[in-house]
N, C-alpha and C positions, 0 to 999 in steps of 0.2 A: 504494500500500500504506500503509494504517494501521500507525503503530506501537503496541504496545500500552504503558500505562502502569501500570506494577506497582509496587507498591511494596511491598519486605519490608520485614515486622516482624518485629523479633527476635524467637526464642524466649525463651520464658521459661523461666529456668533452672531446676531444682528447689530449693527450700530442704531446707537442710545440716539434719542432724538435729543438735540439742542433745544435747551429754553429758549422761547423768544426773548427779544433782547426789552429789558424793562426802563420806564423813562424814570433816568434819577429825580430823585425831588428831596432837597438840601432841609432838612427841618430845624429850627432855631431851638433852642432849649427854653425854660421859663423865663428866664435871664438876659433873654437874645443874644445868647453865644450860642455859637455853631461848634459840636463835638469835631475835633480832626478829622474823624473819616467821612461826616457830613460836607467839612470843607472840601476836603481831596476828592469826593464824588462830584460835588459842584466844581472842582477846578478843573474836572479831568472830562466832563458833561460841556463843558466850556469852551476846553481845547480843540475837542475833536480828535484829537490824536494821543497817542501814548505817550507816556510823561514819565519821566524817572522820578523819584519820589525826593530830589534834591531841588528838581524842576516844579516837582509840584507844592510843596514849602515855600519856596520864593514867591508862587501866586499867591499863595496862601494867607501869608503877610501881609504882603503889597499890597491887597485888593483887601485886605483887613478881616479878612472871615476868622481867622485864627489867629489867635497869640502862646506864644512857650517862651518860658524861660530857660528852658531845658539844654543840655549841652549837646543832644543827638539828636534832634526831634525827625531829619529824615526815617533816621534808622527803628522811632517809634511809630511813625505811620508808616514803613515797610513791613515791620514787623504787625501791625495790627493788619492790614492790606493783606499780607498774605494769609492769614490766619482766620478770616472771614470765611474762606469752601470749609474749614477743618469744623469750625462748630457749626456752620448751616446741616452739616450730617449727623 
């Protein structure tokens, strides 16, 4: 008896459908300050384009949505920025 020689391929999985893409909308606190990533969604809804998060501080400022005293603050809104997919799950 022959054996026979099979080999499975995996299926192929279906691709996930993309969310549509949702209109930021920048909301003020009781206070009328704008949390960081409120700002950075209004600067980056603004721009139209991708922005590095040292580019996005400098509107940030500027345009006065945001204030930090902080020594890093790019690296606080990168780090909150990325960290936004990890608890939406």
């Amino acid at each position: 008896m022959s054996k026979k020689n099979s080999t499975k391929t995996p299926k192929a999985k279906p691709a996930k459908a993309k969310p549509a893409a949702e209109t930021v909308v920048a909301t003020a606190q009781a206070d009328g300050k704008m949390s960081g990533l409120d700002a950075a969604a209004k600067v980056l809804a603004d721009a139209g384009t991708p922005l590095g998060a040292g580019e996005m501080i400098e509107r940030m400022i500027s345009q006065g949505l945001w204030k930090t005293e902080g020594k890093t603050p790019a690296a606080t809104i990168y780090t909150a920025w990325t960290m936004l997919p990890n608890m939406a799950a």
